[in-house]
C-alpha positions in Angstrom: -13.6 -3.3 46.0 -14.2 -5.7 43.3 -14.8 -9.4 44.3 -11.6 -10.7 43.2 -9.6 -8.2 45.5 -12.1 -9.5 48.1 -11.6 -13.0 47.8 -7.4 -12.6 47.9 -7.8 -10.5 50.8 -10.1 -13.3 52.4 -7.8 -16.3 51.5 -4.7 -14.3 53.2 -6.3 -13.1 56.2 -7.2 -17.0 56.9 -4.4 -18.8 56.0 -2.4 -16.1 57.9 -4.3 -17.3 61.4 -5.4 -20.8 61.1 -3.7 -23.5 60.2 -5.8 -24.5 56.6 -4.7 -27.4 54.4 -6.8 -26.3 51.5 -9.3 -23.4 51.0 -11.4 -22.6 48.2 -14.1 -19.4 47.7 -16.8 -19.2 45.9 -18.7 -15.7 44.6 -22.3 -16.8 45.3 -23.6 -12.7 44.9 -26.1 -14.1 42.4 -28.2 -15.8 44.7 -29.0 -12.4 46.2 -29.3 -10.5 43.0 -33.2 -9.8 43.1 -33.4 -9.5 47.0 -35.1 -6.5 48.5 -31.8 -5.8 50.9 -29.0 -6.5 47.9 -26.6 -3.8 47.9 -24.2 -2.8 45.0 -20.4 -4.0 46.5 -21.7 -6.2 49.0 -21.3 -9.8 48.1 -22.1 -13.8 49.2 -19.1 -15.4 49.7 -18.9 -19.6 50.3 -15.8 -20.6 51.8 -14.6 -24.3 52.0 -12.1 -25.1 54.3 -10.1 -27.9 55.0 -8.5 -27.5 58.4 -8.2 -29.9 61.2 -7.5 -26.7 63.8 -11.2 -25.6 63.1 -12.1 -29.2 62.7 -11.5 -29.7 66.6 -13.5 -27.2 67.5 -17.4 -26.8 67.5 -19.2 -26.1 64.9 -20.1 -22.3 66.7 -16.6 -21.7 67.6 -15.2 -22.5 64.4 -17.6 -20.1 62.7 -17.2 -17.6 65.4 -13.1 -17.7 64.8 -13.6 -17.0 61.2 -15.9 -14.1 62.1 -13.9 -12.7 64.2 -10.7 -12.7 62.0 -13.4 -11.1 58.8 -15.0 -8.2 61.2 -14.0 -5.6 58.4 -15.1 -7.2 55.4 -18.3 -8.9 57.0 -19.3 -4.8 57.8 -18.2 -3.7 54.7 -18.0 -6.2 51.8 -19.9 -8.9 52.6 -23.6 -9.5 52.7 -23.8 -12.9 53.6 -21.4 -16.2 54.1 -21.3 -19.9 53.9 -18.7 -21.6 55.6 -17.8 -25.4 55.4 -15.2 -26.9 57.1 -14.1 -30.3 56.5 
């Protein structure tokens, strides 16, 4: 899977189950590009979101939903994640 399919596939599944005013993603793969653990496919995504559903909830919780609603691609596309909610 290529980033771009990775990011659409990101955008949907989160705008599919939570209400999100705005969201933007960011490839940030460079950052791990001379790490020992990088893996080929496996990429740093930063996600901005504006939602005031997340927004009510705690920082853990808010995380933890958007976990839960990436399992798949956190095991098998993505190395590491930022997420900002505002």
């Amino acid at each position: 899977m290529d980033i771009n399919e990775l990011i659409a596939i990101v955008k949907k599944k989160l705008t599919n189950q939570i209400d999100i005013k705005s969201i933007k993603i960011e490839d940030k793969s460079f950052l791990h590009k001379n790490h020992a653990g990088n893996q080929e496919g496996r990429y740093h995504l930063k996600i901005i979101l504006s939602s005031s559903q997340l927004k009510a909830l705690s920082r853990i919780e808010s995380n933890k939903r958007v976990y839960k609603i990436l399992d798949k691609e956190l095991k098998e596309y993505i190395h590491s994640i930022q997420i900002l909610i505002t």
